[in-house]
Structures are given as structure tokens and as C-alpha cells.
N, C-alpha and C positions, 0 to 999 in steps of 0.2 A: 617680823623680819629683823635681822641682824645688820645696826650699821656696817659697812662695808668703807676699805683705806682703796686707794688706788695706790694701783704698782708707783714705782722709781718713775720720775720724770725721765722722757724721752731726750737722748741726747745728740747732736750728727753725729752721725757713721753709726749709730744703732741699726741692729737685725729687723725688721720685720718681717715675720711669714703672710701670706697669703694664702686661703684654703677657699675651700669648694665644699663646706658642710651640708648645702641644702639644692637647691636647684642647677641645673646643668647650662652651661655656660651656651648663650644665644649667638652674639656675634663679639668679634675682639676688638673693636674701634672703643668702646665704653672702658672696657680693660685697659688697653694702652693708654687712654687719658686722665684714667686714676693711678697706674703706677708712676707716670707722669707727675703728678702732683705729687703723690707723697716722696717722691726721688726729690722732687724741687726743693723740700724742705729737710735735705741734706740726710736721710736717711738709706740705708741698703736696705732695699726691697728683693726678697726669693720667692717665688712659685714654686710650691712643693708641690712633687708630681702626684698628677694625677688631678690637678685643679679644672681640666680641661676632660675629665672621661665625663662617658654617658650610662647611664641605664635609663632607657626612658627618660622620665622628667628629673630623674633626679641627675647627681653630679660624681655616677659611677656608684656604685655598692656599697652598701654600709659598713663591710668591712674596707672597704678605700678610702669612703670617707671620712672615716675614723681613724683611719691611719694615718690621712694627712692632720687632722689635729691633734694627735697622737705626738707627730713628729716633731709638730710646731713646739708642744707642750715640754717633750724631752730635751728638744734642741738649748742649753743653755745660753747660748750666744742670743738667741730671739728674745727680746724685749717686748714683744706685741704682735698679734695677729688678725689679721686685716681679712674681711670674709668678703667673696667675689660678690656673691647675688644670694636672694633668698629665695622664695619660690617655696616649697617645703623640703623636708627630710632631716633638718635639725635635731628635733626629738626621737629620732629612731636610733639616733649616735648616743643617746642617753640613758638607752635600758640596760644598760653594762654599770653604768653609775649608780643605780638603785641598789643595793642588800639584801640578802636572803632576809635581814630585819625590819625593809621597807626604809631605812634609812640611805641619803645620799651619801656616799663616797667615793673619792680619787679612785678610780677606775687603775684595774691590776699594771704597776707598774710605772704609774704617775705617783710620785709625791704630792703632799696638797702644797708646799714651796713652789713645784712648777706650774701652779697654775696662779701665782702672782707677777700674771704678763696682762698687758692692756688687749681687750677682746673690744673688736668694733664692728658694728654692725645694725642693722632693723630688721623690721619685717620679721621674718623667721627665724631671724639668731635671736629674737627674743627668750627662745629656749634656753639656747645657751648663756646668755648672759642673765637668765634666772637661773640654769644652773651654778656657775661662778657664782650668784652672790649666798651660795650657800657655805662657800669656803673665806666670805666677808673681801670679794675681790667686786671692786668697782667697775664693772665695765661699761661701754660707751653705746646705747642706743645713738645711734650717727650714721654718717652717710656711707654705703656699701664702697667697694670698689668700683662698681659699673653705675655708679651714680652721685659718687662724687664730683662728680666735671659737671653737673647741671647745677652744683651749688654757688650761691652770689658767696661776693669775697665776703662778708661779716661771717658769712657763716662758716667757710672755710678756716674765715680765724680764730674763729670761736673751737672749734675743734684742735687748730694747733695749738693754742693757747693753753686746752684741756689738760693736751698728752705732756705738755712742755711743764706743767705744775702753775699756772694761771688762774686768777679767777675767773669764775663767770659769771658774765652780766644779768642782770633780770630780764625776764620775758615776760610780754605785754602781750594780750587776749582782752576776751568781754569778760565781764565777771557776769554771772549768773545766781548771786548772792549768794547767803549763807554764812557770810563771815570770814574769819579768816583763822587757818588751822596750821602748825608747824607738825611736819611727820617726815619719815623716810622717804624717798621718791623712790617708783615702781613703775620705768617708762615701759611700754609693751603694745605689740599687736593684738587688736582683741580677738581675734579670730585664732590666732595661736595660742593668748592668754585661756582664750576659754576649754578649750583641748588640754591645759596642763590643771584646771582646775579638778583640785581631787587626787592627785597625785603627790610622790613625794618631790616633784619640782615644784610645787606651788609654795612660796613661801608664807610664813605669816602675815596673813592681811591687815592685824589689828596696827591700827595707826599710823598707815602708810598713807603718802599722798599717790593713789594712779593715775600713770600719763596713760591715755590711749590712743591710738589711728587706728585706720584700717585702709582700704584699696579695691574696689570691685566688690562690695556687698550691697546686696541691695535692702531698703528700706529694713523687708520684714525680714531678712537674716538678722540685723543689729538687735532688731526687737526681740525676737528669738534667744540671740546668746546672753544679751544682757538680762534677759528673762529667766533665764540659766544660772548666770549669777548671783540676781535677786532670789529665787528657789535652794540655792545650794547656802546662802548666807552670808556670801561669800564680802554683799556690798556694807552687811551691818557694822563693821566696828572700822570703817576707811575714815581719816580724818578728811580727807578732802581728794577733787576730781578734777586732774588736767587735761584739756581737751585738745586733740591735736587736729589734724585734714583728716577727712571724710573721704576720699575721692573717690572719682566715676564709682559714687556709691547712689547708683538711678537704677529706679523700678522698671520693667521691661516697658516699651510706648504701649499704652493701651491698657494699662496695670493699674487697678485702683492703689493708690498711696498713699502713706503720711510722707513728710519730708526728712529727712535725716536730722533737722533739728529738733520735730515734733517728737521723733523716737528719743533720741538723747533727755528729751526735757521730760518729757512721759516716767522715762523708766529710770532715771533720775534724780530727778525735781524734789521727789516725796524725802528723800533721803537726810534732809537738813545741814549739811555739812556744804559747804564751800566748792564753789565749784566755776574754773574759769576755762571758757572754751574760746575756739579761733585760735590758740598757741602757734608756731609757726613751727610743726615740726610734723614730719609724717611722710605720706609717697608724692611724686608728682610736685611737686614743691620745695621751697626751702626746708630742710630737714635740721633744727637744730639740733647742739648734741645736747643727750639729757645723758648724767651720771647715775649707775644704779644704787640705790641705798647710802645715798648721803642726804643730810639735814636739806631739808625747803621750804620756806613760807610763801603758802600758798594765801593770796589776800581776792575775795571774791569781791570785796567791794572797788577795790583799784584795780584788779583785771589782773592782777601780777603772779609770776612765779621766782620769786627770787631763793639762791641760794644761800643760806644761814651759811656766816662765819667762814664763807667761803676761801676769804685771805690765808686763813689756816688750815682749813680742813682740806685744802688741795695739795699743801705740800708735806702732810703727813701722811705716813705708808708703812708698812711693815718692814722688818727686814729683809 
């Protein structure tokens, strides 16, 4: 993986777009209380049309939903775009980005300059912002639009602090031994991570620390994918493993099971490297912001995730 700078700090009266890349937008009371907030922190917030279409589950057509970040990306005035909800359809806006040479590139039309804008997002923009970090653009695993308003203030701050060129604090989990290893961070949904493994979105695993969550899988799905991972090779050269929420991740009532830590420890454990779980970032909970492809000491014996040199490495960026 290629370290990655993060765009220009955010400034008031900066653009943010708003898009609809992946699932189709449920009810508007969650919306209205995320443009809310980032309006409070003196920014212009725009809904590019089309943030509200449907096809089914997703959030209108691939060709609309590309178009809206399409437009975000062309728009010069936008300094960052802000994704409604996840759900799926991220990675289907992505097959335009691959080459007839299997290599990733700015999609017809995009310079790779306009994609030095802050991307925010989880869940299923985890696509997206492992596509970004192939053009060395730091984007923000963080809280969606439709789930920012259930975040406590730290964590709120901690995200405008991000965009603002701030450091960030360490985050406290269990450690699960192993030591402790400094690498790239690579926060991600596993359930999406595991869909881009093998492709040319997957970036280079060697040396990277992986964040992971997930939401609604049960036991032996995890078992399954990360059995995937372990098969494809994919867990052998990771310097170390952050572990975020698990959630309503229960086996059907009446289901023989392991627990979701037995699976995590199982498929795991063997690996030797470092590894601290319980982090406080993921669905259903405090979502911290994780930065993609910037330095982390990851310490399994103090439970930590702290960011390397963070005082400087947050206010350096490209032109």
C-alpha cells in the first residue's frame, strides 16, 4: 500500500457535496440531522441530484450514481464529499476505474488532482476509499451522513479536528498480544473488504495494520470470509490487526455456534502479529474516524492504536 497525504484542511464557508454512491436513502430525519451538524461547523453543505433516486436497493442506477460523484469530483469549489448511507453498490461505480491493463485509473474525464477532496464515509464506501487510496488520497472511514447524529461529542470532535488538519488521539481496545508493529492503516468493512480481494482495488497488504467491523453477519459467515483471506494469502505479510464492533453479528436462536470472539481468535490467533480488539469504531456505536494509509502503532500489549507523528503528518498534503 502507498502512504497516502490528506487533502487541504477544511476551512468555513468550504463546499461539501453529498452523494448517494451505494444504498437508497430510507427515511430523511437522519439526513436532516447530519447536514445539521456539518452546516454547524460553518461549512456549505449541497445534495447533488439524484441523492434521493431508487432502483431497488440501490440509490438510483449506476450510471446516476456515478454521476453524482462524478460531479462532486469535477466541481472545483468542493473540498470534500460526504456519502448519505452505505448498504451496497459502491464497487459497481468502480468498474470504469479498472484498464483494459487491469490497472486502476481516474475514470474518463476526472484528473487524478480532482480526486484530492476529503471522502467520508464506512461500511460500503469502504470501496471507495480503497479506491482513493490508490491515488495516495487519505480518506476518512467515519461516520456516514445518516449516522452522524447518533455520534457522542468526542467523537464528533475527533472527526472535525481530522478535516480541520488536527491530530488524533490514540485509541484504547484489549490487546490480544503479539507485540507491537508500526504499518500503514487499512480501516475496512470485512464483508466488503473481502469482495475486493483479488481484484485491482485491493491494495498491497504487505505491512499494513487492518481495521475491521462488520454489522449483521453471523458467526460462521466471519469464519467463512476470513477463511477466504487466510486461503487467498492475503493475512500473511499484515504487520498487525485492529479490531472494531462486531454487531447484531448472532447466529439464528436454535443455531449451534461459536461466539464472534472464538471466530476472530481461531482465525486469527495463529498469525503472530499484534493484534488489539474492542476499538471503538464500526456500526451501531461510536464510530471513530480511522485515516486511510497513514503511519500507526499498533501496541498489543497496551491495547493501543495510536497515530505515528501525527502533529505533522496531518498538516502535510499535496498540492
Amino acid at each position: 500500500m502507498r502512504p497516502c497525504h490528506f487533502p487541504p484542511p477544511l476551512q468555513p464557508g468550504d463546499l461539501l457535496c453529498v452523494i448517494s454512491p451505494s444504498g437508497a436513502l430510507r427515511e430523511r430525519s437522519n439526513l436532516d440531522r447530519g447536514l445539521e451538524i456539518w452546516r454547524s461547523q460553518g461549512y456549505r453543505v449541497e445534495l447533488i441530484d439524484g441523492y434521493a433516486d431508487r432502483w431497488g436497493y440501490l440509490a438510483g442506477t449506476d450510471e446516476g450514481r456515478r454521476k453524482q460523484l462524478e460531479t462532486a469530483l469535477q466541481n472545483p469549489e468542493c473540498k470534500g464529499i460526504l456519502c448519505l448511507r452505505g448498504g451496497w453498490g459502491g464497487s459497481r461505480l468502480l468498474e470504469s476505474w479498472i484498464g483494459s491493463n487491469g490497472q486502476v485509473a481516474a475514470p474518463h474525464g476526472i484528473a487524478p488532482e480532482n480526486l484530492n477532496k476529503w471522502l467520508v464515509g464506512f461500511s460500503d464506501i469502504t470501496s471507495l476509499l480503497w479506491a482513493f487510496s490508490h491515488f495516495g488520497v487519505a480518506g476518512l472511514h467515519a461516520p456516514l451522513l445518516t449516522t452522524i447524529g447518533d455520534e457522542p461529542d468526542w467523537s464528533l470532535q475527533r472527526l472535525f479536528d481530522c478535516v480541520q488538519g488536527q491530530p488524533l488521539a490514540p485509541l484504547t481496545g484489549a490487546g490480544w498480544g503479539g507485540g507491537k508493529a508500526t504499518g500503514l492503516l487499512l480501516p475496512a468493512n470485512l464483508t466488503v473488504a473481502t469482495h475486493l480481494l483479488g481484484t485491482p482495488m485491493q491494495p498491497d497488504l504487505a505491512g499494513v495494520i487492518l481495521a475491521i467491523e462488520d454489522v449483521g453477519e453471523a458467526p460462521y459467515r466471519l469464519d467463512r470470509m476470513l477463511t477466504h483471506w487466510r486461503m487467498t494469502g492475503a493475512l500473511k505479510n499484515l504487520a498487525g490487526i485492529a479490531i472494531g464492533r462486531f454487531s447484531n453479528c448472532t447466529a439464528p436462536a436454535g443455531y449451534p455456534t461459536l461466539t464472534i470472539e472464538e471466530v476472530l481468535r481461531d482465525r486469527l490467533g495463529d498469525l503472530g502479529i499484534p493484534i488489539v480488539a474492542n476499538l471503538p469504531f464500526g456500526h451501531d456505536g461510536e464510530n471513530a474516524t480511522l485515516p486511510v494509509g497513514v503511519a500507526v502503532e499498533l501496541d498489543a500489549t497496551a491495547g493501543t492504536l495510536r497515530f505515528v507523528a501525527a502533529s505533522e503528518s496531518l498538516v502535510q498534503h499535496s498540492p
